[in-house]
Backbone atoms as SQL, in Angstrom:
CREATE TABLE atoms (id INTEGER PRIMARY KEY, chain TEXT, resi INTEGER, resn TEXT, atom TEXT, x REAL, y REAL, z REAL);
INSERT INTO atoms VALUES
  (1, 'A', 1, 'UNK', 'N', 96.670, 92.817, 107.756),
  (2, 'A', 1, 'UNK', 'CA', 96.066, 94.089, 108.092),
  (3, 'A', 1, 'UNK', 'C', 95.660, 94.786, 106.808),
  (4, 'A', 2, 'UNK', 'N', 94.395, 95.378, 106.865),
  (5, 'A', 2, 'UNK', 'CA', 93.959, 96.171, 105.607),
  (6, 'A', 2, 'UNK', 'C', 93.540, 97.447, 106.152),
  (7, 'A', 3, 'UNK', 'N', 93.674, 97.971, 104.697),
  (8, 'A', 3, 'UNK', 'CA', 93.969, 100.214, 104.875),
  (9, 'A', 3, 'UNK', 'C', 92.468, 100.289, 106.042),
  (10, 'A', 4, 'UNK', 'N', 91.094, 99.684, 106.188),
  (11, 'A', 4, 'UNK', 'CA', 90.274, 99.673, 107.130),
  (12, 'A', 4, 'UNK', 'C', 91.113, 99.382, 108.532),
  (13, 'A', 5, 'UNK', 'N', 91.720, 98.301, 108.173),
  (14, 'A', 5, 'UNK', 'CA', 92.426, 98.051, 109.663),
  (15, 'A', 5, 'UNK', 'C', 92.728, 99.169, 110.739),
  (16, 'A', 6, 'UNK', 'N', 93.801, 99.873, 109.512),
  (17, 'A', 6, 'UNK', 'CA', 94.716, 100.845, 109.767),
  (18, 'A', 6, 'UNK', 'C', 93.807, 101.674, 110.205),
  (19, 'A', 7, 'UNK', 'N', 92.680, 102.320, 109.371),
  (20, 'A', 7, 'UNK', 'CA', 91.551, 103.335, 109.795),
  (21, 'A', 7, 'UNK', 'C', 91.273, 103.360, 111.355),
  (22, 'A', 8, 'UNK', 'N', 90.936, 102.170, 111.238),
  (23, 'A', 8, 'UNK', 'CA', 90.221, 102.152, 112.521),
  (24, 'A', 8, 'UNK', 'C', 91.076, 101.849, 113.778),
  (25, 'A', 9, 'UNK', 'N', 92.536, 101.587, 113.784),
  (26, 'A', 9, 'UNK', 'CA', 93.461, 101.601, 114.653),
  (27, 'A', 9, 'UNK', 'C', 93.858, 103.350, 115.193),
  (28, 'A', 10, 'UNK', 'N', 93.762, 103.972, 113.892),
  (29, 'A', 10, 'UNK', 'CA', 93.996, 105.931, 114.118),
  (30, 'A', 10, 'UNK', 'C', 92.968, 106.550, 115.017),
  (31, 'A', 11, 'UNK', 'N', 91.823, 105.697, 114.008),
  (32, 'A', 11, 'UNK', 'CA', 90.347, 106.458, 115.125),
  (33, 'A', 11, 'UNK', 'C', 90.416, 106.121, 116.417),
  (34, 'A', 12, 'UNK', 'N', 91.265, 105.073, 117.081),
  (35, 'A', 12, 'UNK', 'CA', 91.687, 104.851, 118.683),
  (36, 'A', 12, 'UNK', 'C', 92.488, 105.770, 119.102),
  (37, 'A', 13, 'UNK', 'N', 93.395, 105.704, 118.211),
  (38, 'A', 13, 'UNK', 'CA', 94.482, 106.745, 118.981),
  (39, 'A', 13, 'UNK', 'C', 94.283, 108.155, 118.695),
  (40, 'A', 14, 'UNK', 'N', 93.459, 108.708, 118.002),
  (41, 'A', 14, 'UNK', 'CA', 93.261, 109.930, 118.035),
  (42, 'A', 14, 'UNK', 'C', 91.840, 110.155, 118.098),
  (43, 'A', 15, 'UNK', 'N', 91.216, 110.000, 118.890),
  (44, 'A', 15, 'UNK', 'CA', 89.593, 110.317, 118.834),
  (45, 'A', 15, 'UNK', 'C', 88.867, 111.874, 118.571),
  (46, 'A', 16, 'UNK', 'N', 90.141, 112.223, 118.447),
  (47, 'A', 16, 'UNK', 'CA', 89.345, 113.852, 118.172),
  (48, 'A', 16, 'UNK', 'C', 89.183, 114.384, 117.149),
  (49, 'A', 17, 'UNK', 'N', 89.709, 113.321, 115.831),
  (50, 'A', 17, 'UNK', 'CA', 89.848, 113.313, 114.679),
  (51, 'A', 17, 'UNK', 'C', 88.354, 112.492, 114.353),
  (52, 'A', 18, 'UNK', 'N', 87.823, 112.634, 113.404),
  (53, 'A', 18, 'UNK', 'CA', 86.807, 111.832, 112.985),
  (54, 'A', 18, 'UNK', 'C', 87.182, 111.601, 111.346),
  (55, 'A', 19, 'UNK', 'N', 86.462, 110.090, 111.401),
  (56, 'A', 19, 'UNK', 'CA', 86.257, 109.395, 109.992),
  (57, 'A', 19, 'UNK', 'C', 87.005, 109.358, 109.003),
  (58, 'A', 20, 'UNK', 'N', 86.309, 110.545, 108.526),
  (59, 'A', 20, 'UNK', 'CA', 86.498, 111.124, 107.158),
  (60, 'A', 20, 'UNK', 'C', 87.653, 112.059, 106.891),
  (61, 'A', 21, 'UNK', 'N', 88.230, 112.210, 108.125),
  (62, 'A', 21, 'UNK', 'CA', 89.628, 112.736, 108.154),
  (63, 'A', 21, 'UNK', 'C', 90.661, 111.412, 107.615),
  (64, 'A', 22, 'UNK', 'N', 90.738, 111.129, 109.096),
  (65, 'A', 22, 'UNK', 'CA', 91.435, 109.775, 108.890),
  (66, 'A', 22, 'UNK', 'C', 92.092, 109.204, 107.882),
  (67, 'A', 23, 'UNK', 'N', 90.234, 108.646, 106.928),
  (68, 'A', 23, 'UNK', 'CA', 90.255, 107.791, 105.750),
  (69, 'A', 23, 'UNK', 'C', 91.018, 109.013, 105.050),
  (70, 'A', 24, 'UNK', 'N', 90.869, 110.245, 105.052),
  (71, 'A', 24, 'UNK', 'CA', 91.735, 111.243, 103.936),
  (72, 'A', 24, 'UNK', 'C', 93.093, 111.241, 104.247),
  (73, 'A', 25, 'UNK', 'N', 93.484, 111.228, 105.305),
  (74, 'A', 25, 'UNK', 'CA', 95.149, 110.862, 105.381),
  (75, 'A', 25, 'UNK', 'C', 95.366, 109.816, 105.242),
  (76, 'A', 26, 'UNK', 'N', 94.675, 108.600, 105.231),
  (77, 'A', 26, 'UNK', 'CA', 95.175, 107.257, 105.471),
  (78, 'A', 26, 'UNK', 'C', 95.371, 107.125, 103.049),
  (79, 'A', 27, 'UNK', 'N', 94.607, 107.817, 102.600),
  (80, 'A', 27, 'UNK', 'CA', 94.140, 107.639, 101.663),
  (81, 'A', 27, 'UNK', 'C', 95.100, 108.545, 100.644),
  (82, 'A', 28, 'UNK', 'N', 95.023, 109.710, 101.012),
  (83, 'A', 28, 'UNK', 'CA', 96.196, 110.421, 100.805),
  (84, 'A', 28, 'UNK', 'C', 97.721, 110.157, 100.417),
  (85, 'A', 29, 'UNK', 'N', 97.862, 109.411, 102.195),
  (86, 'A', 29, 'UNK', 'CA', 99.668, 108.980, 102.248),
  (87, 'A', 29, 'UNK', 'C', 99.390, 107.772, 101.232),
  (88, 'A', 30, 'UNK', 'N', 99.172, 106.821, 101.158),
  (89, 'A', 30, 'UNK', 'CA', 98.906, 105.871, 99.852),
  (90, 'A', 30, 'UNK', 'C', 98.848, 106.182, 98.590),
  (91, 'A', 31, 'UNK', 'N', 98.248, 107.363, 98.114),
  (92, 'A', 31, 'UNK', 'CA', 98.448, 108.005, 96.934),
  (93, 'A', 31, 'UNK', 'C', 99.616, 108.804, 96.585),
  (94, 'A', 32, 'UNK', 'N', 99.902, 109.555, 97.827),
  (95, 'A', 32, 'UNK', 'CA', 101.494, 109.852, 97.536),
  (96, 'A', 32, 'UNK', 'C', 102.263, 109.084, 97.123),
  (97, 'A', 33, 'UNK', 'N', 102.635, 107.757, 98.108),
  (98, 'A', 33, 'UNK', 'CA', 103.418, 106.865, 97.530),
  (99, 'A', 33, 'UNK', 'C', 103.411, 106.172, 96.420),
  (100, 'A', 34, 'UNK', 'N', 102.312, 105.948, 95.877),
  (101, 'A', 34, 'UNK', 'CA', 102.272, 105.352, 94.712),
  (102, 'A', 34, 'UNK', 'C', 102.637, 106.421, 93.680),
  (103, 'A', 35, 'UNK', 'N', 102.548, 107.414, 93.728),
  (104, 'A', 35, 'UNK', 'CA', 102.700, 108.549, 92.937),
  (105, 'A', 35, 'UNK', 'C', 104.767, 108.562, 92.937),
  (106, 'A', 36, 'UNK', 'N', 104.918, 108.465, 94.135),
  (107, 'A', 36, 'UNK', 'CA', 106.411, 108.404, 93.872),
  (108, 'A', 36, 'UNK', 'C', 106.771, 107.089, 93.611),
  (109, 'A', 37, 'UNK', 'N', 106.624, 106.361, 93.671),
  (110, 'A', 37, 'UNK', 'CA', 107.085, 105.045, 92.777),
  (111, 'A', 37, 'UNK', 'C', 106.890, 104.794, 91.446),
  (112, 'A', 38, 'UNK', 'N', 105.933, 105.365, 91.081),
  (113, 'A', 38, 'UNK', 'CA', 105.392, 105.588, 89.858),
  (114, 'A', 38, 'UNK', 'C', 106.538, 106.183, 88.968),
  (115, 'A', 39, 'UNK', 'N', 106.872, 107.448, 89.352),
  (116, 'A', 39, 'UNK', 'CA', 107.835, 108.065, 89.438),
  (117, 'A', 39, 'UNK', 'C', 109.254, 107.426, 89.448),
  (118, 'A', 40, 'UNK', 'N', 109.486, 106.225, 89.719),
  (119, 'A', 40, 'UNK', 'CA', 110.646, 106.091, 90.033),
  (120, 'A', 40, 'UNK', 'C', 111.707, 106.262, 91.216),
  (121, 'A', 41, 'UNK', 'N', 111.101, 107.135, 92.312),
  (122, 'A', 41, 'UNK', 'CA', 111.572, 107.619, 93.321),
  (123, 'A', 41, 'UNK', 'C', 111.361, 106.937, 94.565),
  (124, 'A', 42, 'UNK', 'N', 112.715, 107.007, 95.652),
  (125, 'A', 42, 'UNK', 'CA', 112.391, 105.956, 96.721),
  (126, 'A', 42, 'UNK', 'C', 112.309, 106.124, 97.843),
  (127, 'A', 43, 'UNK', 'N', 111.081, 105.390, 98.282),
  (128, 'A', 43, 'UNK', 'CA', 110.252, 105.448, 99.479),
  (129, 'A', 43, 'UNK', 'C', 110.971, 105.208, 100.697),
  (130, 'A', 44, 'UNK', 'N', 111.763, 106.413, 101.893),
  (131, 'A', 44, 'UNK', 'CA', 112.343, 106.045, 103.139),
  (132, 'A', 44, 'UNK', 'C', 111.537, 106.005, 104.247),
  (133, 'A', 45, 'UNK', 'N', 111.144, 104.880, 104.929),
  (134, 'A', 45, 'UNK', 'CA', 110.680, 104.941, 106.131),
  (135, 'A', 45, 'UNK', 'C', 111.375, 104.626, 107.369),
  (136, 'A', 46, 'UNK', 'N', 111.744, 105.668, 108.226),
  (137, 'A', 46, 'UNK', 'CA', 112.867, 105.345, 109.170),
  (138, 'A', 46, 'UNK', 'C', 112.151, 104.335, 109.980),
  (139, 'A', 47, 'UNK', 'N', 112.629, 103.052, 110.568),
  (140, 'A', 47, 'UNK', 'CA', 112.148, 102.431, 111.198),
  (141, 'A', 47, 'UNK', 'C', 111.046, 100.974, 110.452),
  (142, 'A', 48, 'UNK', 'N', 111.133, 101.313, 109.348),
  (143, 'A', 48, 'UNK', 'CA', 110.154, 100.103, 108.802),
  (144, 'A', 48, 'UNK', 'C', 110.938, 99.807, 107.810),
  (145, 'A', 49, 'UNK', 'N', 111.503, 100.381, 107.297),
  (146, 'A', 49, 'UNK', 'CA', 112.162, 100.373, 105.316),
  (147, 'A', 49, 'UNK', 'C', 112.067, 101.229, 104.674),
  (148, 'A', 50, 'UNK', 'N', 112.768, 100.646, 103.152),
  (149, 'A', 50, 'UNK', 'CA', 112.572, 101.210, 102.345),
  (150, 'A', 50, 'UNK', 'C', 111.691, 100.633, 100.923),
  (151, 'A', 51, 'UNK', 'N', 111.194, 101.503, 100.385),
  (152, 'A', 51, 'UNK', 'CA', 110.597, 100.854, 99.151),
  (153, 'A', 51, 'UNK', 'C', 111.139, 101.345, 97.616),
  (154, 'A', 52, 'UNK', 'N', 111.508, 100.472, 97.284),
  (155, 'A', 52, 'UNK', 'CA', 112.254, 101.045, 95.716),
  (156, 'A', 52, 'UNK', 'C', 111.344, 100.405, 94.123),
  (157, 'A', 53, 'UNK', 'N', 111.764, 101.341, 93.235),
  (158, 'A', 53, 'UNK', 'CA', 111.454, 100.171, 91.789),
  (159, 'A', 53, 'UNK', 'C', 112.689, 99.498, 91.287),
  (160, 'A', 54, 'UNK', 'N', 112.317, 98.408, 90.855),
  (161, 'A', 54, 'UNK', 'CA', 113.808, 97.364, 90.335),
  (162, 'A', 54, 'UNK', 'C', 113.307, 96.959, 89.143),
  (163, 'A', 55, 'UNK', 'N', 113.977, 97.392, 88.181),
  (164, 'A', 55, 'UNK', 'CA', 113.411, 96.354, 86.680),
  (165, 'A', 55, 'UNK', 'C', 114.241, 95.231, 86.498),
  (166, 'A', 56, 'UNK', 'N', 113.229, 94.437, 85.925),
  (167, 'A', 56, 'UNK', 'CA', 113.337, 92.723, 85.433),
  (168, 'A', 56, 'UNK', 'C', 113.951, 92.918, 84.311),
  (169, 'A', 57, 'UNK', 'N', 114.852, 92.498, 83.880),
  (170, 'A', 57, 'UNK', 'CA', 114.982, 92.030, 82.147),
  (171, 'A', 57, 'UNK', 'C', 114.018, 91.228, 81.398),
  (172, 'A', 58, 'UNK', 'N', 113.838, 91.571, 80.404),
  (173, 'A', 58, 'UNK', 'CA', 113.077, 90.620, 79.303),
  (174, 'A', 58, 'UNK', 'C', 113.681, 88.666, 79.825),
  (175, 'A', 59, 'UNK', 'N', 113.296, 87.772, 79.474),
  (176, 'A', 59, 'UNK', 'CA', 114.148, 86.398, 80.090),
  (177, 'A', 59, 'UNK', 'C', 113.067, 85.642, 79.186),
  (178, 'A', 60, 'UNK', 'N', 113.705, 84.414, 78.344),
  (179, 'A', 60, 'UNK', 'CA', 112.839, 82.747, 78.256),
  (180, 'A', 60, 'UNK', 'C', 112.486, 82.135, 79.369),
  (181, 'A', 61, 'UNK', 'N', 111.307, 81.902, 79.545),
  (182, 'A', 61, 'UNK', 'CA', 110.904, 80.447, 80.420),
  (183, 'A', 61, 'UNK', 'C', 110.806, 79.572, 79.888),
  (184, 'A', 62, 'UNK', 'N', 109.953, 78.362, 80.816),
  (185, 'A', 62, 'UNK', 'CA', 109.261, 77.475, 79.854),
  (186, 'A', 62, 'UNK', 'C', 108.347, 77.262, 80.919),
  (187, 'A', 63, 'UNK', 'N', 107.069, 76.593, 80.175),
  (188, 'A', 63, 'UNK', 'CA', 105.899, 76.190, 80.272),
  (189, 'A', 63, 'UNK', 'C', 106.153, 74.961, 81.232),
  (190, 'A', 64, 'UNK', 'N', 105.878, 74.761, 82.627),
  (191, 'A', 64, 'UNK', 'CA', 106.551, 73.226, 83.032),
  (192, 'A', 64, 'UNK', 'C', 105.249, 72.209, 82.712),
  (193, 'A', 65, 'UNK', 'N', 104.315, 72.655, 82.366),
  (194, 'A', 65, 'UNK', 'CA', 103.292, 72.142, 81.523),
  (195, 'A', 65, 'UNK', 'C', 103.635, 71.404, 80.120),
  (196, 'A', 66, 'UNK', 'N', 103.854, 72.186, 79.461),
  (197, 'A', 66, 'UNK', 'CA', 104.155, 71.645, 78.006),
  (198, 'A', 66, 'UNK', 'C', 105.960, 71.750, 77.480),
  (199, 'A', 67, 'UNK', 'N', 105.892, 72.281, 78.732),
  (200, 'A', 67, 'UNK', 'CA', 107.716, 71.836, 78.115),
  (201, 'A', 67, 'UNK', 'C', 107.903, 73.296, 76.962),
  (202, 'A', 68, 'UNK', 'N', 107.065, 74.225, 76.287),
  (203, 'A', 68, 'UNK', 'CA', 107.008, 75.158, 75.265),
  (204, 'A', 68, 'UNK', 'C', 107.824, 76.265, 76.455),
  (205, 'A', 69, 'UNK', 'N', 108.808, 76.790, 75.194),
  (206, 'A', 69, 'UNK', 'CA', 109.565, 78.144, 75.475),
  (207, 'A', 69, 'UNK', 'C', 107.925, 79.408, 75.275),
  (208, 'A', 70, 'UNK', 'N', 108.646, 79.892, 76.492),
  (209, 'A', 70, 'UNK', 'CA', 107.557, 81.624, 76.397),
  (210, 'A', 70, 'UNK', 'C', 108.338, 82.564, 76.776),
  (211, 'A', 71, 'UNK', 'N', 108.112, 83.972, 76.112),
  (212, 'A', 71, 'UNK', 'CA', 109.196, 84.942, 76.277),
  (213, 'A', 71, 'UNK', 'C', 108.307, 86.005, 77.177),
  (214, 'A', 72, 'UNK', 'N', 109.359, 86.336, 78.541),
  (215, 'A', 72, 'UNK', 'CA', 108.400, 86.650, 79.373),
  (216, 'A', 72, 'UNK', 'C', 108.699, 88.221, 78.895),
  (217, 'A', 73, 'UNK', 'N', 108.156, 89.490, 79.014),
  (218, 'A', 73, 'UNK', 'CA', 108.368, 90.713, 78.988),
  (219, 'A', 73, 'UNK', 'C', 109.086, 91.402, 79.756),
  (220, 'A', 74, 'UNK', 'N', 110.205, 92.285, 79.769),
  (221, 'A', 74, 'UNK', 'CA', 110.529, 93.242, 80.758),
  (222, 'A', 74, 'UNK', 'C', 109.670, 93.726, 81.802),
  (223, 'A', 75, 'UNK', 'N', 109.547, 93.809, 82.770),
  (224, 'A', 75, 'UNK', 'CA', 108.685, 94.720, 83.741),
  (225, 'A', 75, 'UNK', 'C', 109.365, 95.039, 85.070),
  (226, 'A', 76, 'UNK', 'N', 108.722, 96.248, 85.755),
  (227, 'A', 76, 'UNK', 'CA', 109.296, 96.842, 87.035),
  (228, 'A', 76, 'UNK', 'C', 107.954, 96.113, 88.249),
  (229, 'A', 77, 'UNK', 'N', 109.334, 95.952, 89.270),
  (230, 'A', 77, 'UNK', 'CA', 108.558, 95.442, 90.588),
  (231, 'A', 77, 'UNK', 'C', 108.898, 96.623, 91.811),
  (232, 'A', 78, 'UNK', 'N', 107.934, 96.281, 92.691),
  (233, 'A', 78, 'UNK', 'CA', 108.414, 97.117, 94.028),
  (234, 'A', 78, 'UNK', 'C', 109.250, 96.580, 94.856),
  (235, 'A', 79, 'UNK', 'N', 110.271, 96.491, 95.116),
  (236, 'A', 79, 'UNK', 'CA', 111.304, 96.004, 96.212),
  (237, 'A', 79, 'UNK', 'C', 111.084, 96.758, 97.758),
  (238, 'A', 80, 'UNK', 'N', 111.275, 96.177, 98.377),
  (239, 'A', 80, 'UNK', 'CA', 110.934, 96.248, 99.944),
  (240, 'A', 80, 'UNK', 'C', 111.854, 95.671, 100.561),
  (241, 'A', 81, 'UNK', 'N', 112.797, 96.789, 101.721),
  (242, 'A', 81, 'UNK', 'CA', 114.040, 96.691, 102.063),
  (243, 'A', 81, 'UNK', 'C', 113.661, 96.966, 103.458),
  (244, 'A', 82, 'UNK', 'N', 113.938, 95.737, 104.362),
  (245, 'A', 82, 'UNK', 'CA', 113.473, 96.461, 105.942),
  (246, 'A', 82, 'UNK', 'C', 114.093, 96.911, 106.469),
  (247, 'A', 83, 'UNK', 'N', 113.889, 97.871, 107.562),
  (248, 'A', 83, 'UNK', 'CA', 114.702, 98.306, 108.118),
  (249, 'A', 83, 'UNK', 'C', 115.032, 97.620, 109.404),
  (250, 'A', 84, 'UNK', 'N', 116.065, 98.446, 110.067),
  (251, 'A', 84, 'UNK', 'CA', 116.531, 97.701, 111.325),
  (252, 'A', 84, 'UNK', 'C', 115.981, 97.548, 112.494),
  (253, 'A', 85, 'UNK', 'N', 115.014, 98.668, 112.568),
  (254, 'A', 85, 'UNK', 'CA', 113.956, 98.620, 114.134),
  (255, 'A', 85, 'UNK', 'C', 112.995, 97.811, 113.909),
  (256, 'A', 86, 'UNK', 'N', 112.189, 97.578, 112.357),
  (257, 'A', 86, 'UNK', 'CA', 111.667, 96.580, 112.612),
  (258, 'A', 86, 'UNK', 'C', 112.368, 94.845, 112.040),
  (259, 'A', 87, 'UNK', 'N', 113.297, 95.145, 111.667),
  (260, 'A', 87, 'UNK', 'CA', 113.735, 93.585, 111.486),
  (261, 'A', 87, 'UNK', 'C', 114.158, 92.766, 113.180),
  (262, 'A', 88, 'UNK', 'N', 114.792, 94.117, 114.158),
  (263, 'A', 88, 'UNK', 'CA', 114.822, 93.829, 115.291),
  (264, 'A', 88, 'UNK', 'C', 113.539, 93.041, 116.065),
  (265, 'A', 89, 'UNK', 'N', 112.512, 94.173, 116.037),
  (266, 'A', 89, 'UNK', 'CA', 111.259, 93.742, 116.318),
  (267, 'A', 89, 'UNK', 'C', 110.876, 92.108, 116.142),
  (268, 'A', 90, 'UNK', 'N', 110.730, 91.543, 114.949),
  (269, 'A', 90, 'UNK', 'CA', 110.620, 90.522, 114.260),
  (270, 'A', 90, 'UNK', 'C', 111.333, 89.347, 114.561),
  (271, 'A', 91, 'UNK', 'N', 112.794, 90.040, 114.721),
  (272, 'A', 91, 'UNK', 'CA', 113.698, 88.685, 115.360),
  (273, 'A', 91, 'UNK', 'C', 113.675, 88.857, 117.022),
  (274, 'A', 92, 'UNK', 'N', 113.008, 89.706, 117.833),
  (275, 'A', 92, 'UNK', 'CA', 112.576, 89.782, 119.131),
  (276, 'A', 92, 'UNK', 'C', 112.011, 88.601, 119.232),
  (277, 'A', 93, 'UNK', 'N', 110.309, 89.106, 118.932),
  (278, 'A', 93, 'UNK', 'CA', 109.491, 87.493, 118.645),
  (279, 'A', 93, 'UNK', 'C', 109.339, 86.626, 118.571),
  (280, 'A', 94, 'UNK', 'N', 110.440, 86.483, 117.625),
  (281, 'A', 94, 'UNK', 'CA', 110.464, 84.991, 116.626),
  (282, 'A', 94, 'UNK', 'C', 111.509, 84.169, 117.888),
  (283, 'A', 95, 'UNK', 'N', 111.850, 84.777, 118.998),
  (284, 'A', 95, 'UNK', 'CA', 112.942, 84.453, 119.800),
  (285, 'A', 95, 'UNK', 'C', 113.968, 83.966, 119.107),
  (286, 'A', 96, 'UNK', 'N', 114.783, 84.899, 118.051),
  (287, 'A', 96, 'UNK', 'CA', 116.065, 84.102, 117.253),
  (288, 'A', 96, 'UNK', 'C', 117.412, 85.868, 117.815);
């Protein structure tokens, strides 16, 4: 599903809203969040998850190419923690 997806799933359920609304909330809540992650701060969504930042340590690899050591850099990822209504959901489905 893409942020159009989403667009055009709102413009069903709310038809009294037009377009350019929409795309501004749909566009909006996305910028918020990135703004708080950015930040450091973590994203609760009751019913879907949560979204956090987690930093990596600096670490050696190697190249499975050449067999050569490379030193990878520290960096932060987004972690994504589901929640229980939809992990339910999911294992509904999946019939497990």
């Amino acid at each position: 599903m893409k942020k159009s997806d989403i667009i055009e799933m709102l413009l069903e359920e709310f038809p009294e809203l037009d377009r350019k609304t929409v795309t501004n909330i749909v566009n909006g809540t996305f910028e918020a969040m990135m703004e708080a992650l950015t930040k450091g701060q973590k994203i609760e969504i009751r019913g879907l998850g949560t979204f956090r930042v987690k930093s990596r340590p600096a670490k050696v690899a190697r190249n499975p190419k050449t067999g050569e050591k490379i030193k990878i850099p520290p960096k932060k990822v987004v972690h994504f923690k589901i929640g229980k209504v939809l992990k339910a959901k999911l294992n509904a489905r999946a019939g497990v």
